[in-house]
C-alpha positions as CSV (number, residue, x, y, z in Angstrom):
1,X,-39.0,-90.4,11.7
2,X,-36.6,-93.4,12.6
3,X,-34.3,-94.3,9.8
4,X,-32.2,-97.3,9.5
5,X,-31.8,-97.6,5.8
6,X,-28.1,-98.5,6.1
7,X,-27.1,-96.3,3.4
8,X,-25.2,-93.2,3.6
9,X,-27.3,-90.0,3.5
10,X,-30.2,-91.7,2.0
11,X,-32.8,-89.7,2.8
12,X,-32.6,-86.0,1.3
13,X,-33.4,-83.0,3.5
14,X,-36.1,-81.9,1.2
15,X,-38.4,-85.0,1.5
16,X,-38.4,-83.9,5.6
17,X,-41.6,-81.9,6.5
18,X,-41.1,-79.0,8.4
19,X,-40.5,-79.5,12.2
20,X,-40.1,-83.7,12.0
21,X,-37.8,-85.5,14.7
22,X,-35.3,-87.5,12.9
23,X,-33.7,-90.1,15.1
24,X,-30.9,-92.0,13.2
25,X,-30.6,-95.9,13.9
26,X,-27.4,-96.0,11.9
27,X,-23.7,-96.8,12.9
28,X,-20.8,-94.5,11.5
29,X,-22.8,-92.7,8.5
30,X,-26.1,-91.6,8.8
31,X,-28.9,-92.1,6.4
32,X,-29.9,-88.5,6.6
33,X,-28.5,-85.9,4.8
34,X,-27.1,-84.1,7.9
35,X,-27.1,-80.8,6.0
36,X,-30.3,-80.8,4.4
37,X,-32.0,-81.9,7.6
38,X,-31.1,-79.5,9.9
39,X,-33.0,-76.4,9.0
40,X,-36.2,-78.5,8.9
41,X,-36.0,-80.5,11.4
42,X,-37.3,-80.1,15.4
43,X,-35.2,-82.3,16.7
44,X,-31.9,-84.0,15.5
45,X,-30.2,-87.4,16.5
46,X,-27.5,-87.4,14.4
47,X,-24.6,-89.9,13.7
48,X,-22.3,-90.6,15.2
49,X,-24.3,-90.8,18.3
50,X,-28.3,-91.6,17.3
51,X,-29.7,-94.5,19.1
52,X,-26.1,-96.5,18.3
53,X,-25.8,-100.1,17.6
């Protein structure tokens, strides 16, 4: 899943399926609920950091 929504912990961690790849496309704040994501998800590339601007 890419996201690049460009608002702040748009996407909730229970709409992820179990073992997705979430690779964030966003600046300072990601669109992923960091929190929620992390026990579901495989892989995690958060923001700060993701694929950057």
């Amino acid at each position: 899943m890419v996201t690049a929504v460009g608002k702040a912990r748009f996407v909730r961690g229970e709409w992820l399926k179990p073992g997705v790849v979430v690779v964030e496309a966003g600046h300072d704040v990601g669109d992923v609920e960091f929190d929620g994501a992390v026990p579901r998800a495989s892989l995690l590339a958060a923001v700060p950091g993701g694929v950057g601007p």
